[in-house]
C-alpha positions as CSV (number, residue, x, y, z in Angstrom):
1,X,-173.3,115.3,-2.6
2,X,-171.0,118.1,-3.4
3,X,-170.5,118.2,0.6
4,X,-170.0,114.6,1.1
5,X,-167.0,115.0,-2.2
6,X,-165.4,117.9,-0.2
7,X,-165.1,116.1,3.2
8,X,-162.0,114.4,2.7
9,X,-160.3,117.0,1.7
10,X,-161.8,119.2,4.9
11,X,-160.8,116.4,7.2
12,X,-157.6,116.4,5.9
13,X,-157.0,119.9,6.7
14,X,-158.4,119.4,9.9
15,X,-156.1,116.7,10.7
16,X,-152.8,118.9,9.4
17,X,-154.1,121.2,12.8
18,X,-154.5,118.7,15.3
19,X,-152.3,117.4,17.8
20,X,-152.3,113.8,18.5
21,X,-154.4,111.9,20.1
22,X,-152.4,109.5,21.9
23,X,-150.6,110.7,24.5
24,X,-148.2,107.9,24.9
25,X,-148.6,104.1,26.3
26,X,-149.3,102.4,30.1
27,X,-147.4,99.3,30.1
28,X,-149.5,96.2,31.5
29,X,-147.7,96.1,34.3
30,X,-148.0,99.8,35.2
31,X,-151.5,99.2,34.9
32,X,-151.5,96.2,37.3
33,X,-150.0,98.3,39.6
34,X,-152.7,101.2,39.0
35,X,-154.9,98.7,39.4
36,X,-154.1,98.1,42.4
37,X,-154.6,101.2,44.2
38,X,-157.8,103.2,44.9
39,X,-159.3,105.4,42.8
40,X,-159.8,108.4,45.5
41,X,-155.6,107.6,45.6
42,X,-155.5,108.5,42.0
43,X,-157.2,111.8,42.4
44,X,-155.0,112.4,45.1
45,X,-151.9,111.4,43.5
46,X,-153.1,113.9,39.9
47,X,-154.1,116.9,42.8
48,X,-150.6,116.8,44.5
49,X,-148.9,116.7,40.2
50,X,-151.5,119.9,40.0
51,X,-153.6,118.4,37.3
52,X,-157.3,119.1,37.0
53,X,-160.2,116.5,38.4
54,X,-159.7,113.2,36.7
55,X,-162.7,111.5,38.0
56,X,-166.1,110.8,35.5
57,X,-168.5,112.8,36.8
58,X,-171.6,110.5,36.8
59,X,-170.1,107.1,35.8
60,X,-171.2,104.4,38.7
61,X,-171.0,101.1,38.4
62,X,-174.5,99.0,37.0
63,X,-173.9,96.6,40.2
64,X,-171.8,96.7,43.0
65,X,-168.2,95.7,43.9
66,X,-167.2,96.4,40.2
67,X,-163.7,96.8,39.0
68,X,-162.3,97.8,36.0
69,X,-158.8,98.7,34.6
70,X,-157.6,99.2,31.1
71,X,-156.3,101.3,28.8
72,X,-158.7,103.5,26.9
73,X,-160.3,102.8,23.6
74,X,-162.0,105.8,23.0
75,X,-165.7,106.3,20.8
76,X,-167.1,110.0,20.0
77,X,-171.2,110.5,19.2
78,X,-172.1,113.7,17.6
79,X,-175.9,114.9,17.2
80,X,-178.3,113.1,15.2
81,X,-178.0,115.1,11.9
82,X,-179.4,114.2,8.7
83,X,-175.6,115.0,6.4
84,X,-174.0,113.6,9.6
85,X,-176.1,110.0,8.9
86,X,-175.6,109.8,5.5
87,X,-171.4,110.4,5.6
88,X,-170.9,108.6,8.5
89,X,-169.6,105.2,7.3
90,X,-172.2,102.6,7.8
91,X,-172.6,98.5,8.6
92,X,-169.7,96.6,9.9
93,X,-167.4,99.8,9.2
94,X,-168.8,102.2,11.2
95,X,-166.7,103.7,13.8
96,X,-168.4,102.2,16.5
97,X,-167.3,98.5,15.5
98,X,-164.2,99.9,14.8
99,X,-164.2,100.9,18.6
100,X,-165.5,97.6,19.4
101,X,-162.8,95.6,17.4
102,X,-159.7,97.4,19.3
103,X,-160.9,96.0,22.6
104,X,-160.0,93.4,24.7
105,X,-159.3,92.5,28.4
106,X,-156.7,95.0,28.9
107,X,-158.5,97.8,27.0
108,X,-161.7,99.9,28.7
109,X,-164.0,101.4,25.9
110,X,-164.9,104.9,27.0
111,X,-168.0,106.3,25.1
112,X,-168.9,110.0,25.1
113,X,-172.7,110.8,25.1
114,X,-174.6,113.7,24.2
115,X,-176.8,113.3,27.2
116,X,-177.0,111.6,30.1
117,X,-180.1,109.5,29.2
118,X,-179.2,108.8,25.8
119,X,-178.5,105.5,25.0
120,X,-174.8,104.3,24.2
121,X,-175.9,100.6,23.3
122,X,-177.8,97.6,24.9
123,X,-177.7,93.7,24.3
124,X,-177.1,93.4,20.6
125,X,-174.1,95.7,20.3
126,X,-172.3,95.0,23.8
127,X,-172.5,91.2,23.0
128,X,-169.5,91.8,20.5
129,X,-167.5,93.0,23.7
130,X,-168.6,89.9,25.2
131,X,-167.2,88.2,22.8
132,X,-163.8,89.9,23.0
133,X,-163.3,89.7,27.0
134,X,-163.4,93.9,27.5
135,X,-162.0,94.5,30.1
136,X,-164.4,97.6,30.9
137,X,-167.2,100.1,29.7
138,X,-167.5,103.7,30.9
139,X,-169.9,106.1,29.5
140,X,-171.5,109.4,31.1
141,X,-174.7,108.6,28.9
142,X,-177.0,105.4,29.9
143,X,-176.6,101.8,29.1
144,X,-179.9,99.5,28.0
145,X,-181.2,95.7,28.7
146,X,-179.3,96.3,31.5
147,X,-180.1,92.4,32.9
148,X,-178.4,91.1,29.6
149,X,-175.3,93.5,29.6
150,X,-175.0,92.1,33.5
151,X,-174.6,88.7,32.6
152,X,-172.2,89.7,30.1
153,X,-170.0,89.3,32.8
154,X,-167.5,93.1,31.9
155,X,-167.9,95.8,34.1
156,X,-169.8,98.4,33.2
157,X,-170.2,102.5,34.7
158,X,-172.7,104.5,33.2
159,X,-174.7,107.6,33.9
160,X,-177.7,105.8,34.6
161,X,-180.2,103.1,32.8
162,X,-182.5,103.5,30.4
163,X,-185.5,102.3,28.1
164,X,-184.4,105.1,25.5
165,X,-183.0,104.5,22.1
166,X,-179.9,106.0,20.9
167,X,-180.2,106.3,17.0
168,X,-182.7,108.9,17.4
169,X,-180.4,111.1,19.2
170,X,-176.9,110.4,18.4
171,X,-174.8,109.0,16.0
172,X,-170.8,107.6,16.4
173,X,-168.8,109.5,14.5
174,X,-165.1,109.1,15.9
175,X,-163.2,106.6,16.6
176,X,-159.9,106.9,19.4
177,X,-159.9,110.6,19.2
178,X,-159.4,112.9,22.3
179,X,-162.9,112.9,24.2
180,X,-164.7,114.3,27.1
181,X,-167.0,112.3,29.4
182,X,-168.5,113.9,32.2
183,X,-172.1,115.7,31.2
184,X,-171.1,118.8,33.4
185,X,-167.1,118.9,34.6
186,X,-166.3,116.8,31.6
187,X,-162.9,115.3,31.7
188,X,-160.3,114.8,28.7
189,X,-159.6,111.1,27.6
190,X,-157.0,109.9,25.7
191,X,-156.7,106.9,23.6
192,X,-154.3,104.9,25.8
193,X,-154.8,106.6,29.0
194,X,-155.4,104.4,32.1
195,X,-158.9,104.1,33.1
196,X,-159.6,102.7,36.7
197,X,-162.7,102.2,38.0
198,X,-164.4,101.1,41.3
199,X,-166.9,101.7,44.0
200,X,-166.0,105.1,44.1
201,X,-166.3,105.5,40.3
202,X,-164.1,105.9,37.4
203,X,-161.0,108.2,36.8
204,X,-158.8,108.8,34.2
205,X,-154.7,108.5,34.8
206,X,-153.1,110.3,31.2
207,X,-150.7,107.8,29.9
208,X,-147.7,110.3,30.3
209,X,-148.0,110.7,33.5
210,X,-148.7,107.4,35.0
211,X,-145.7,106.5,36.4
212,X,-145.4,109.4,38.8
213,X,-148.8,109.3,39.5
214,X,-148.5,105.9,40.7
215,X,-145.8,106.4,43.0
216,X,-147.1,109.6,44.4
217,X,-150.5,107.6,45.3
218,X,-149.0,104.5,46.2
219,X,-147.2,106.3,48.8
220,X,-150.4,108.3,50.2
221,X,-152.3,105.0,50.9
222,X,-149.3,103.4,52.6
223,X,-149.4,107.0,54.7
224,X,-152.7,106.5,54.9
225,X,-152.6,103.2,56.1
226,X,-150.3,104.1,58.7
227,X,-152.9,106.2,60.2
228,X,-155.2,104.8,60.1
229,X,-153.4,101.7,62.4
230,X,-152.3,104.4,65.0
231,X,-155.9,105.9,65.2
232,X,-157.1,102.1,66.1
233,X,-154.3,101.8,68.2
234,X,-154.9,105.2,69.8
235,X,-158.4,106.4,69.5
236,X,-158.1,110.0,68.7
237,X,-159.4,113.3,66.4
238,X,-158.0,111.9,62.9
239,X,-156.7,116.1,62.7
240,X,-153.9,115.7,64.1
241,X,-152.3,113.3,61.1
242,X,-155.1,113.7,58.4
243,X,-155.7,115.1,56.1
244,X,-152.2,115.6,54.9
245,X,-150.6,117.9,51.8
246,X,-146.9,118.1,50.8
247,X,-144.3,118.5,52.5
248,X,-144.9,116.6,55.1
249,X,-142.6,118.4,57.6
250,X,-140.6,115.9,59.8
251,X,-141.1,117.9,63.1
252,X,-145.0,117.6,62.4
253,X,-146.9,114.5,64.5
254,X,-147.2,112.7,60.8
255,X,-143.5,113.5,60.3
256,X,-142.6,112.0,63.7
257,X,-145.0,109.1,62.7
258,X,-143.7,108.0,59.9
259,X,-139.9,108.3,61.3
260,X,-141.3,106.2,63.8
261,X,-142.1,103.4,61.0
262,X,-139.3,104.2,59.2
263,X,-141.1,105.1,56.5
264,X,-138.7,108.0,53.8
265,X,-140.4,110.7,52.6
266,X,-139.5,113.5,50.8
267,X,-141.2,116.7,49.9
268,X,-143.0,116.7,46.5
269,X,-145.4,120.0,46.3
270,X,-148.0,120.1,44.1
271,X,-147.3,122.2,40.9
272,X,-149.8,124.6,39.5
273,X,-151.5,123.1,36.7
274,X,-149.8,122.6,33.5
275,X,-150.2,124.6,30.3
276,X,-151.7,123.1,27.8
277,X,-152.4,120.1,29.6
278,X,-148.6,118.8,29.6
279,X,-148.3,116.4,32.3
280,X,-146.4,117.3,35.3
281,X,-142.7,115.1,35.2
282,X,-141.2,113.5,38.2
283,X,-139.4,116.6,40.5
284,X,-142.3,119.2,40.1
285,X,-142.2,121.2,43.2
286,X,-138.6,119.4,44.5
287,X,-135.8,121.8,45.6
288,X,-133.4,120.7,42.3
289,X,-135.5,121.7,39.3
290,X,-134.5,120.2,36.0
291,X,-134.2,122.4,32.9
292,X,-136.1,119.5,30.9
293,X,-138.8,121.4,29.3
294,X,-142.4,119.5,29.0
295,X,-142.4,118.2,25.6
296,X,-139.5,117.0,23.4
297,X,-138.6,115.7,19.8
298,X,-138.5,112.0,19.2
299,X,-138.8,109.3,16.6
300,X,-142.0,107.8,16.9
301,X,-143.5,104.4,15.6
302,X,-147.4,104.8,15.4
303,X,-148.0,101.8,13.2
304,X,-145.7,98.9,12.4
305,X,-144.2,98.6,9.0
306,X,-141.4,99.8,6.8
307,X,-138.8,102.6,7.2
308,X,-141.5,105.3,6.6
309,X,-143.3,104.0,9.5
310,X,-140.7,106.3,11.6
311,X,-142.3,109.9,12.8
312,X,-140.4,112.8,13.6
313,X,-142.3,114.4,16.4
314,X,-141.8,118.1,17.9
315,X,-144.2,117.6,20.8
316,X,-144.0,114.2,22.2
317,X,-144.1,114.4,26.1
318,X,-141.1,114.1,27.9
319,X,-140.9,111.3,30.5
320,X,-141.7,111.6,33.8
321,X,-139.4,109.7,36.3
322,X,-140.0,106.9,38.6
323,X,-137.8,106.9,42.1
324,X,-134.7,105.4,40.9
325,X,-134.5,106.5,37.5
326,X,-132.6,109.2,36.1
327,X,-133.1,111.9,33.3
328,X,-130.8,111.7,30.4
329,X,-130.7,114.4,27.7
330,X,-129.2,112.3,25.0
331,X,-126.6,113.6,22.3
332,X,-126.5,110.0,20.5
333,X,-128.5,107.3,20.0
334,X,-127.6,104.1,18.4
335,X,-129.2,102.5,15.1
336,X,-129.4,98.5,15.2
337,X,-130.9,95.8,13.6
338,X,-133.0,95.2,16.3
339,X,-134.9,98.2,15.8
340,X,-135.9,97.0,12.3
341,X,-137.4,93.9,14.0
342,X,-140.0,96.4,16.3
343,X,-140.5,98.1,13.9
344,X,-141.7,96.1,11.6
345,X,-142.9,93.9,14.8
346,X,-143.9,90.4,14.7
347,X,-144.3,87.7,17.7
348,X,-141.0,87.9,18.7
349,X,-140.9,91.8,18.9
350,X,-144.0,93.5,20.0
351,X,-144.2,96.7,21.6
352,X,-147.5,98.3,22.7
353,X,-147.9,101.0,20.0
354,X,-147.0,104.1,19.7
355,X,-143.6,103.8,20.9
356,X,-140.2,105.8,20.6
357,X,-138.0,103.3,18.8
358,X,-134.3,102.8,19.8
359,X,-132.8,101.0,22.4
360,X,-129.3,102.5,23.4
361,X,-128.2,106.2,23.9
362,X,-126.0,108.5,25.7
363,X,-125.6,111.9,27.0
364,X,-125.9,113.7,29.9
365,X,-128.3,113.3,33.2
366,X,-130.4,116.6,34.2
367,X,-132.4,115.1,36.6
368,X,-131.5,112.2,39.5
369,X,-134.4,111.0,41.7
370,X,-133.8,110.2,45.8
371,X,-133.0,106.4,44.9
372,X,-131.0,107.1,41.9
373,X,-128.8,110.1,43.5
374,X,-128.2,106.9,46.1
375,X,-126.6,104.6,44.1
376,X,-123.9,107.8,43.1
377,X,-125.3,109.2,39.8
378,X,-125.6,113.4,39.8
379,X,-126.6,116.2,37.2
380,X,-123.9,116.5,35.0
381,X,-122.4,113.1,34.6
382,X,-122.0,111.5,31.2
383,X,-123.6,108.3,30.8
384,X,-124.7,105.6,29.0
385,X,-127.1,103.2,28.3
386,X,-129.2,100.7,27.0
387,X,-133.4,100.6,27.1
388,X,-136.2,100.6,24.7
389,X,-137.4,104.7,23.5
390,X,-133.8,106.3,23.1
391,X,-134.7,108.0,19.5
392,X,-135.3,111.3,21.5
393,X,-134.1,114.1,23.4
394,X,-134.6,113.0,27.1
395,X,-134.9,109.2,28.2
396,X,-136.0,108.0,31.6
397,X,-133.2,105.6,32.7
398,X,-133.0,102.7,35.6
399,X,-130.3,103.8,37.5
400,X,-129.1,100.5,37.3
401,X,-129.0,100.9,33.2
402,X,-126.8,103.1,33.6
403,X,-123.3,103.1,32.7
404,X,-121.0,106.0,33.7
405,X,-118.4,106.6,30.4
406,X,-114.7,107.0,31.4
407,X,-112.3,109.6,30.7
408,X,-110.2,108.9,27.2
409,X,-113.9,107.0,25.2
410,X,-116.1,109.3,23.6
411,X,-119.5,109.8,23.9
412,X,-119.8,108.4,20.3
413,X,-117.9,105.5,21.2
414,X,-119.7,104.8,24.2
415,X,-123.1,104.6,22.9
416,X,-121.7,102.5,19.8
417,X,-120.5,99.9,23.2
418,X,-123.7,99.4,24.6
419,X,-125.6,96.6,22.1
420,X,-123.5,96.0,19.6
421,X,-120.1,96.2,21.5
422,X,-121.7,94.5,24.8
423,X,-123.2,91.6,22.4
424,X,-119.9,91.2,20.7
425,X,-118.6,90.8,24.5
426,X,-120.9,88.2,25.3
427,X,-120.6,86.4,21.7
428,X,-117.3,85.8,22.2
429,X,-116.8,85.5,26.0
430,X,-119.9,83.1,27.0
431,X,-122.3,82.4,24.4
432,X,-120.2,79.6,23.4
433,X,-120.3,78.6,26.9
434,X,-116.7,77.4,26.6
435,X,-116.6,74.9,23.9
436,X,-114.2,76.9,22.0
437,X,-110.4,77.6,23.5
438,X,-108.0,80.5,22.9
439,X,-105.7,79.1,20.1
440,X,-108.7,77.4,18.2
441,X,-110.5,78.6,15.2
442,X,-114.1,81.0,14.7
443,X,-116.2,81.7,11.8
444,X,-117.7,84.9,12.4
445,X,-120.0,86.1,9.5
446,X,-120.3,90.0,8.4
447,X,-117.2,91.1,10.1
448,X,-117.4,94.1,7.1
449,X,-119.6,96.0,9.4
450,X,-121.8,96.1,13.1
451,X,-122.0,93.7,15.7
452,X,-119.7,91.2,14.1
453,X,-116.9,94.0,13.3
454,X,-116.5,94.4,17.2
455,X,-116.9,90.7,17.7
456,X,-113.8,89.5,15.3
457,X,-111.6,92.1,16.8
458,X,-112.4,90.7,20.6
459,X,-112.2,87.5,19.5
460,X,-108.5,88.0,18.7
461,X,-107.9,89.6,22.0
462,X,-109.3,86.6,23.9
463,X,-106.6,84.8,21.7
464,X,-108.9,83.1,19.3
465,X,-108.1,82.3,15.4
466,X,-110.7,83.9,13.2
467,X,-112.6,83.4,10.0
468,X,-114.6,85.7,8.8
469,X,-116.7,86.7,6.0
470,X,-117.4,89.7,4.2
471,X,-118.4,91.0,0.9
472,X,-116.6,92.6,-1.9
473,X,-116.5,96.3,-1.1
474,X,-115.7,96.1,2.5
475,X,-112.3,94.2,2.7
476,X,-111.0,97.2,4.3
477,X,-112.5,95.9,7.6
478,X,-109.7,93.8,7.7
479,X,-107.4,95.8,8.6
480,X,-109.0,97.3,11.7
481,X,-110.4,93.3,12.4
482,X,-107.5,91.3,12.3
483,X,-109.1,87.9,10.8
484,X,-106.6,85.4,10.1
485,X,-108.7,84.4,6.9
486,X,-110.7,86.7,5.2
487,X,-113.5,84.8,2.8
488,X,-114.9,87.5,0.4
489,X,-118.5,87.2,-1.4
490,X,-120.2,88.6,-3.7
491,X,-123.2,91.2,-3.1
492,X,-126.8,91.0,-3.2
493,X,-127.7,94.9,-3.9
494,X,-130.3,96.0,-1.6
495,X,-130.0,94.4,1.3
496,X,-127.9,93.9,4.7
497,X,-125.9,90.6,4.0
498,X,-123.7,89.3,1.1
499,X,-124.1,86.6,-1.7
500,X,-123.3,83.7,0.2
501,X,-123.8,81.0,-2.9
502,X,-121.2,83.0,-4.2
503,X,-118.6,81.2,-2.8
504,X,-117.4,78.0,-1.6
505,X,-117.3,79.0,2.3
506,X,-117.4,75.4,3.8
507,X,-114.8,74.0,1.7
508,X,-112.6,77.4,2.4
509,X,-113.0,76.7,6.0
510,X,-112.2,73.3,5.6
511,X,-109.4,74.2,3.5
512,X,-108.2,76.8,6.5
513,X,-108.9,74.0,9.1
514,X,-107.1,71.2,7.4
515,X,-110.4,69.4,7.4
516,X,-111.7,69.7,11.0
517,X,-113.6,72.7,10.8
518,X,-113.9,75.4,13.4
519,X,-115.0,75.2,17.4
520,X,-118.5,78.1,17.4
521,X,-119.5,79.8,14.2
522,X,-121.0,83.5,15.0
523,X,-123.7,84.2,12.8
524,X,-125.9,87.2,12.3
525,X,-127.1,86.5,9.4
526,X,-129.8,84.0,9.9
527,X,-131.5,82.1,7.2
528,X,-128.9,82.3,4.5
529,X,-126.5,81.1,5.8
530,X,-127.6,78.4,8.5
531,X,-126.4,75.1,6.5
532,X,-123.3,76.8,6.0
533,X,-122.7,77.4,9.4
534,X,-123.3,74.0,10.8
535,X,-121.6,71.8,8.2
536,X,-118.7,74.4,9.2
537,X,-118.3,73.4,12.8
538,X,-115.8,70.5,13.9
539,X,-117.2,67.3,16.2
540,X,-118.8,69.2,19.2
541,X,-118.6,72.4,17.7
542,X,-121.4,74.9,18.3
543,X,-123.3,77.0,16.6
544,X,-124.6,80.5,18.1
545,X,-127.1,82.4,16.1
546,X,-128.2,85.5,17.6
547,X,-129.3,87.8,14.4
548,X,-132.2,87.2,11.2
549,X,-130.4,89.9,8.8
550,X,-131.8,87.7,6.0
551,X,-134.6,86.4,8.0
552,X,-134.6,83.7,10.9
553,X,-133.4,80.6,10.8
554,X,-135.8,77.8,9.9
555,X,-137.2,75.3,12.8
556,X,-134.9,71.8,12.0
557,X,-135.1,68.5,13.9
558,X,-132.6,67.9,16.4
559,X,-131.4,64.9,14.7
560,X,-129.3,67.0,12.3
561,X,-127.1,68.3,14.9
562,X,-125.9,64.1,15.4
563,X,-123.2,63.7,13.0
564,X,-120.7,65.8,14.9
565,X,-122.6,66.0,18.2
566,X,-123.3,69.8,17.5
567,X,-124.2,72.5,19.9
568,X,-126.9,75.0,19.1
569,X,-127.5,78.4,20.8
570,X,-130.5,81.5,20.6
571,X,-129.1,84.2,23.1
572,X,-130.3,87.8,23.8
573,X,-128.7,90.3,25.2
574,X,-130.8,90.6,28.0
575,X,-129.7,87.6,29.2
576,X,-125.7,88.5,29.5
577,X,-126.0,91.8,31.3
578,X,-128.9,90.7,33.6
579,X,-127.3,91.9,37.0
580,X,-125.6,95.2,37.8
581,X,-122.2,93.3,37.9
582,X,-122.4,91.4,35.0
583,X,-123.5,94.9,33.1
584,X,-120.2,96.2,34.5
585,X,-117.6,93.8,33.6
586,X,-118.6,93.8,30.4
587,X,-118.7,97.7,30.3
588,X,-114.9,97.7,32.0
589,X,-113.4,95.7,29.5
590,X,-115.3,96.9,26.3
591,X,-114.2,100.4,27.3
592,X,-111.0,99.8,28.9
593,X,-109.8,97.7,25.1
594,X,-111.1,101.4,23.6
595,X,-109.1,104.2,25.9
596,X,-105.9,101.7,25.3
597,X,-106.4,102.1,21.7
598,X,-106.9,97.8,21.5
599,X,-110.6,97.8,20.2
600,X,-111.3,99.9,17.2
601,X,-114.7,101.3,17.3
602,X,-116.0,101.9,13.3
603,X,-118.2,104.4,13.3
604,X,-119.7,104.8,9.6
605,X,-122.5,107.3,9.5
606,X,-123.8,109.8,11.4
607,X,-127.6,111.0,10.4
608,X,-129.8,113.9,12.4
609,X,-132.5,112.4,14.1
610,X,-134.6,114.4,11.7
611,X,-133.4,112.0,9.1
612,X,-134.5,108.7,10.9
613,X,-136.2,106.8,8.1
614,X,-132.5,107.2,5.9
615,X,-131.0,105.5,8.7
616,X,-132.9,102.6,8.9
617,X,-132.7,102.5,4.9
618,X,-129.3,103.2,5.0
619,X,-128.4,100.1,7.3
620,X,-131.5,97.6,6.2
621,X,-130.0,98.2,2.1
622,X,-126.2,96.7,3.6
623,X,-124.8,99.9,3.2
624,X,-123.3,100.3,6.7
625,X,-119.3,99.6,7.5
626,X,-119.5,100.3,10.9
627,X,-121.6,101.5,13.8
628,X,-124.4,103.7,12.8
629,X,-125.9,107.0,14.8
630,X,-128.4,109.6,15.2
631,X,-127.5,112.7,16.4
632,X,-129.9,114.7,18.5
């Protein structure tokens, strides 16, 4: 008893010197693509990176032709002990349910054994994973009424079979925690790790390092491929193109080959394996070496919820790069409402977790792949940019992301552009899709700070008349806006929009109007202020709504939109920068309005990246006047 009373606090001591167990995320369609490769290509693609063997010693498939691919759930057994059985929690909590309920069909649950006969389950337990579509078993122990778990229908690699029970010799103990499988060359396995599995057997691809290692062994089987065609073609010793290492030379007869098929190449050498298993980034072994070291701080988001949910982090991997992507080392990164929303996540805004929040930052690139180099980006360059996991030092950009920042805009500036100052561009240039004309009036809620502070000011460039709203305590803004009318509220302490009860707004507008109210209403706010925003618009007026700072707006009937023949439009960003060209005329303007001193860009606070959970609270409590930032 006195043990069982102490453990907590042992575990929690324990936990204070561990690392963490997740190593980052596979997308589902990086694992498609994994999927659809080869496992012996995934050995070779971790050999050339200069990791160690990723393949489960032992795990075959219970019939053949199986497949499996998934990201790994992972369940730890520990000897059968008697103080082990009694705190080890029991029933419908015990950790092996708890395994059980994180599955699915893109998950593979991976169960460590303490031998290989021991048995990790049979028909009773697997038929929960039935149940819940898993998308794959792997276990270097043995597997039981193995006729039932066949007609289960999931795939399923084990050691072996067996009539032997497990209780006697093993009990769960931990759920997704860093494992070994393999009973004599174990190998490491990380919760979220990509797990693929075939004829061949099973190997595990770390998470951080998936990207690379799918291009690398995508690119050997297309090699591969190719000679295998000639040696059909012309019957020959396969030595003379196979096997192949890095560099492939071009004055070699695989070189000359694959000129031949105008098939690139370039040389990518395998790197001695890492130190403490950090994954090997994209460049390893290439002539430019990037000064990126392996590991990096960043704001990470483990589990959805409030503010606090944000984790500084002093050893999250750094991203390896995909041909065509560059390496940023970021100096800013922007804080938005948006971020709030995956945070807290919800249908509408779901990442896999954990995830690096943020979507927009800027710095410098240290590294440039082959494709990326192509399209004119270098070392050195400022940049930039807007994609999801900027709260960090180094971010792996598309180099078709990426926006070069012109001579005469800071760096501050520029990052501040790209989702508040591009959405204010498309607010006011498109989303209204031309219902509104230069020389006819806006409503534009919460010009007093963010998105809508850039959008009133562009508004009167394009030559519109503007109404905004703000609340007491920020009429200031005015001045840098320019609003023709200025409707101030009252505030609701505590959060990120005003009192808007507080005032009379429709019958202000009206007022402004002379009774025909205005062409679009921009509104960020959301639920509060909805009603006021459609009984604000004149006959065919519309109504864009692009923000839920108070919540979202509430599903109505299309009937209600009748009386003046209303529009209604939902747009994301997404949407309004999603070609190269459309990324860059918003990008010349926006900073071309800022070097001639014509766009004001409001930046309010500036917090360290440390500090990440006083940012969101700082902007989520309506604090902010103006564009908020982390510096790294």
């Amino acid at each position: 008893p006195a043990l069982r009373r102490a453990a907590p606090a042992l575990l929690a001591c324990r936990g204070l010197a561990t690392g963490p167990a997740s190593g980052g995320a596979v997308s589902d369609e990086m694992l498609e693509k994994l999927g659809t490769l080869s496992t012996q290509a995934l050995v070779d693609g971790l050999w050339v990176m200069g990791w160690p063997p990723a393949m489960v010693e032992g795990a075959r498939g219970l019939k053949p032709g199986q497949k499996c691919k998934g990201r790994a759930i992972t369940l730890r057994m520990v000897p059968q002990r008697p103080d082990i059985a009694a705190d080890k929690p029991a029933g419908e909590i015990s950790p092996e349910y708890e395994a059980f309920e994180l599955c699915g069909p893109k998950e593979v649950l991976c169960i460590s054994s303490v031998g290989p006969w021991e048995s990790v389950g049979g028909d009773i337990k697997f038929l929960r994973l039935k149940q819940l579509g898993l998308g794959g078993l792997v276990t270097d122990g043995s597997v039981r009424d193995t006729d039932e778990i066949l007609s289960y229908g999931f795939p399923c690699f084990s050691h072996s079979t067996t009539a032997k029970q497990g209780p006697a010799a093993m009990q769960p103990w931990e759920c997704n925690g860093v494992i070994e499988l393999g009973q004599t060359n174990p190998v490491v396995v990380r919760p979220g790790d990509a797990i693929i599995g075939d004829q061949d057997g099973v190997v595990v691809v770390p998470a951080a390092a998936a990207e690379k290692v799918y291009e690398i062994a995508h690119f050997r089987e297309t090699v591969e491929g190719i000679i295998k065609e000639e040696l059909v073609k012309n019957p020959g010793p396969p030595g003379k193109y196979y096997p192949f290492k890095p560099p492939i030379k071009p004055e070699s007869p695989l070189g000359k080959l694959l000129d031949s098929k105008g098939v690139k190449y370039y040389s990518t050498r395998a790197a001695p394996a890492p130190r403490r298993s950090t994954p090997a980034r994209f460049g390893s072994g290439r002539r430019q070496l990037s000064t990126a070291p392996p590991t990096m701080r960043a704001v990470v988001i483990r589990e959805n919820g409030p503010a606090e949910s944000l984790k500084y982090e002093t050893g999250f991997p750094t991203p390896s790069l995909a041909d065509g992507q560059v390496l940023v080392k970021n100096e800013y990164t922007g804080i938005n409402f948006i971020d709030t929303y995956f945070r807290k996540g919800g249908p509408a805004y779901t990442q896999q977790l954990p995830f690096v929040s943020g979507q927009e930052g800027g710095g410098t690139i240290v590294d440039v792949t082959p494709k990326a180099a192509a399209a004119g980006l270098a070392a050195g360059q400022r940049v930039a940019y807007s994609v999801l996991g900027t709260y960090c030092e180094y971010t792996a950009v598309p180099a078709a992301k990426v926006v070069q920042v012109p001579d005469g805009v800071g760096l501050e500036q520029a990052v501040a552009c790209m989702t508040q100052g591009f959405t204010a561009h498309y607010l006011t240039n498109h989303a209204h899709a031309g219902l509104v004309k230069p020389g006819e009036w806006m409503l534009i809620h919460g010009v007093g700070g963010g998105t809508c502070q850039w959008a009133a000011q562009m508004a009167k460039l394009k030559g519109y008349k503007v109404i905004g709203t703000c609340p007491k305590g920020k009429e200031g803004v005015d001045g840098a806006t320019a609003c023709d009318e200025l409707i101030v509220t009252d505030t609701i302490a505590g959060t990120p929009y005003e009192d808007y009860s507080s005032v009379d707004i429709v019958g202000k507008v009206m007022e402004v109007t002379n009774g025909e109210g205005v062409k679009a209403v921009i509104d960020g706010i959301g639920a509060s202020t909805v009603d006021i925003s459609l009984d604000s618009l004149a006959r065919r007026g519309i109504f864009v709504t692009f923000g839920n700072a108070s919540g979202a707006v509430p599903a109505f009937p299309p009937i209600r939109l009748i009386k003046k023949s209303l529009f209604m439009t939902r747009p994301k960003m997404l949407d309004y920068v999603s070609t190269r060209e459309e990324l860059m005329m918003r990008a010349d303007e926006v900073f071309g309005w800022i070097a001639s001193g014509d766009l004001k860009v409001g930046i309010d606070k500036t917090f360290d990246l440390e500090d990440a959970v006083a940012g969101h609270q700082y902007l989520e409590a309506g604090k902010s006047k103006g564009k908020l930032l982390y510096k790294i």
